[in-house]
N, C-alpha and C positions, 0 to 999 in steps of 0.2 A: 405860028400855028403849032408848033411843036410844043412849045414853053405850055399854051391853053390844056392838047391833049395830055401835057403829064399832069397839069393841075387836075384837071376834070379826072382823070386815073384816079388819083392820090383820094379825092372826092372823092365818088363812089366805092374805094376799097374802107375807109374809114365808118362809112355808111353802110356795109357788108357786116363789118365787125362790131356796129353797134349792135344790127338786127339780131346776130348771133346771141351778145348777151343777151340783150331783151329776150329771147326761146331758150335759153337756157337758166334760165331763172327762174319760172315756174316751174320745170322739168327738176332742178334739184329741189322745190318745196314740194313737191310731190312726192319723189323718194324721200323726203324725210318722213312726211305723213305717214305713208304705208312703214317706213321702218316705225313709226312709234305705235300705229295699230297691232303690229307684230308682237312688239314688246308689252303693248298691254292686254293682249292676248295671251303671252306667258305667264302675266303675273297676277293668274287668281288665286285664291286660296280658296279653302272652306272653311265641325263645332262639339258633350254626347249627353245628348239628351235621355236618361232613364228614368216607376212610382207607385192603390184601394184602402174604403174601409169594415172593419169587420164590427160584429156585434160584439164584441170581448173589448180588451184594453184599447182604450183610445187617450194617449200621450203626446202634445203637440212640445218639441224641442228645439230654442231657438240659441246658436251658438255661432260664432264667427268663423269666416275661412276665408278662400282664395277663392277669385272669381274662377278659375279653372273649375277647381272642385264642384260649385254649383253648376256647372254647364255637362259637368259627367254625371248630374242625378237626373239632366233632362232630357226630354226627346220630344220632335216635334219633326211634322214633313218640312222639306225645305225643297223648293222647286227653286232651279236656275235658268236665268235666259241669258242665252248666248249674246256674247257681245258682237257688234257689227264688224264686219268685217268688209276690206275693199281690194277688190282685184282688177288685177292690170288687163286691160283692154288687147294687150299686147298678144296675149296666150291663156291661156286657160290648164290648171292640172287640176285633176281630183283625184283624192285620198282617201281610201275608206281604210278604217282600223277596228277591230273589235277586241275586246278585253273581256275574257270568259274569269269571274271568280269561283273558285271550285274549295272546297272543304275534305279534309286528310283526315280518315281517320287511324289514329296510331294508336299502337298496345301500350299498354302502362309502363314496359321496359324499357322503352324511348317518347314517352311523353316529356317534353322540356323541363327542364329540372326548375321546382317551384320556389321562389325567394322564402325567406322565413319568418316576415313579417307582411301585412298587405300593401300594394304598391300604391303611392302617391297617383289618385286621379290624374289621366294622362294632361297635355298641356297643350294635346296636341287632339281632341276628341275625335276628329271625321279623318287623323293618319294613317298611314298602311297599317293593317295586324295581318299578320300569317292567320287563314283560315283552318284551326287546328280544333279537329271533335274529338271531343274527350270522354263522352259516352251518350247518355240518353237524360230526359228528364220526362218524367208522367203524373199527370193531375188526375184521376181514374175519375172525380166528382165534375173536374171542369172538361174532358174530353181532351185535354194536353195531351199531345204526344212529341216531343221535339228533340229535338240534338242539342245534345249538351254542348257548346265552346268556349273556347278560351279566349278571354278578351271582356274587354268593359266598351271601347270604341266604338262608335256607330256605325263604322264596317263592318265591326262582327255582330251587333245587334240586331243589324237589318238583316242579317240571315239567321236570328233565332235566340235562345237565352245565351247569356255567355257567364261564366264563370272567372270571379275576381280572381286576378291573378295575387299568390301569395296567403288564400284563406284557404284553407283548410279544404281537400280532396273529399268525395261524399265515404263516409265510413271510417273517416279519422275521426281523433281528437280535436276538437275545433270550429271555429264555425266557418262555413261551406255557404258561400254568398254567392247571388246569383241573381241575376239583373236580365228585364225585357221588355219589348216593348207592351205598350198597354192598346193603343189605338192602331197606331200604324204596321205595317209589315206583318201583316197577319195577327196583330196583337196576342201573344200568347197569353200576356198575362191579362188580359181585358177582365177577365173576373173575377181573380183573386181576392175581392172582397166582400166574396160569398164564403169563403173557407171559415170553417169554424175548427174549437178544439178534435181532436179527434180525429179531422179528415186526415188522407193519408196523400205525401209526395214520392214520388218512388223517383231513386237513381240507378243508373245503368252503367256501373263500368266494366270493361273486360267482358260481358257474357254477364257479368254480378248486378242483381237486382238488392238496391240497401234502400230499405224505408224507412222514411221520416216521419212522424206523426207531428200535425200544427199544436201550437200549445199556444198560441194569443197572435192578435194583429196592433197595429197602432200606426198611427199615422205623424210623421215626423216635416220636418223644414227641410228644403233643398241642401242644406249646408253638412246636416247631422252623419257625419261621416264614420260618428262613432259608432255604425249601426255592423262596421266591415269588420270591428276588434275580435281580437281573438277569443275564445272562451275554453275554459278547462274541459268540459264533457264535448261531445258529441252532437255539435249543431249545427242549423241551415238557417238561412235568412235569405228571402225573395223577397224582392224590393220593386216597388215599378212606380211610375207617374199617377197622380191622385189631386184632384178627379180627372175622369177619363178627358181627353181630352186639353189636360190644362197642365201646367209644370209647376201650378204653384206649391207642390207639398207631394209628400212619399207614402206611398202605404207600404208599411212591412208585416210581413209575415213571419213569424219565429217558428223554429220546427225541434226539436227534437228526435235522437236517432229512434227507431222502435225497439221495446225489446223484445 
């Protein structure tokens, strides 16, 4: 009898320790799962979309570049949906975080010191930019009134025109490029390709009001980058998506200073 009870022991402890794997086996394929929802929870990313036509010069220009480059002449909304997400039965946390973007505005004696040529289309479109106003811009014909910033990104674009970094400050030598949206985000520049010669852009730096007078428009390919070059006198160039609505082609605007 004794020999029987350590058999049947030996038994059911063997039988114990199967049952355990067996519960512990979906138990680790479930923490894997939730670790890999986690993980590709972390791992999204997001692109910069900037483009009218006028009665005057109309010039369509086809030249090669980087797909980068084409993706900084566009803009377009872009809605995201959340990916699923699975929580443990076990407990429950919630987390709320809010992220407030705010815009600085600085005097010309500490405005970020400008490169000396214009900067390669980021690579990185929908990246951080520092929220930095640099003064004002005004369409008197189109009812524009907005803040000047700095940046070409679609972070700074969704709050307003932005100014290329590395072209020309409004009131220098140079051209003074400035990109917005057309449709979306309040679309400043939606009608820009009502401006004819003549009409006036007004900038705002410091307290200083510098006008620009249009001198033609023409509508260029997403690619045409040569639209940011530098020039010897006193220019502006506003660029937006063309036609409304669509990224396939640019409308620009050329300004000159007034005298």
């Amino acid at each position: 009898m004794k020999g029987l009870r350590t058999r049947t022991e030996s038994t059911e402890s063997e039988g114990s320790r199967r049952r355990a794997l067996m519960i512990g086996a979906p138990v680790a394929v479930v923490a894997l799962a939730i670790g890999g929802v986690v993980f590709a929870m972390q791992s999204d990313g997001d692109s910069i979309k900037t483009a009218e036509a006028s009665d005057l010069t109309t010039t369509t220009v086809a030249t090669t570049t980087t797909e980068a480059s084409a993706e900084v002449f566009s803009e377009a909304e872009v809605t995201t949906q959340p990916a699923p997400t699975t929580t443990p039965t076990t407990s429950t946390t919630s987390t709320t975080s809010t992220t407030t973007t705010t815009s600085t505005t600085v005097p010309p004696s500490t405005l970020p010191e400008q490169p000396d040529v214009p900067i390669a289309p980021p690579a990185d479109p929908r990246g951080y930019e520092d929220q930095i106003q640099l003064g004002g811009i005004s369409i008197p014909k189109l009812g524009v009134d907005e803040p000047l910033l700095e940046g070409i990104r679609l972070t700074t674009l969704d709050n307003g025109p932005g100014h290329w970094p590395g072209t020309a400050m409004p009131g220098e030598v140079g051209n003074v490029v400035v990109a917005a949206h057309r449709t979306s985000h309040g679309g400043p520049f939606r009608h820009i390709d009502t401006l004819v010669a003549g009409d006036v852009v007004n900038f705002t730096v410091d307290g200083e009001v510098i006008e620009y007078t249009v001198t033609g428009t023409q509508i260029v390919n997403p690619d045409a980058i040569w639209i940011v070059d530098p020039t010897d006198t006193p220019t502006a160039t506003l660029f937006a998506c063309h036609p409304p609505g669509s990224v396939a082609q640019r409308i620009v605007v050329n300004l000159a200073l007034s005298e």
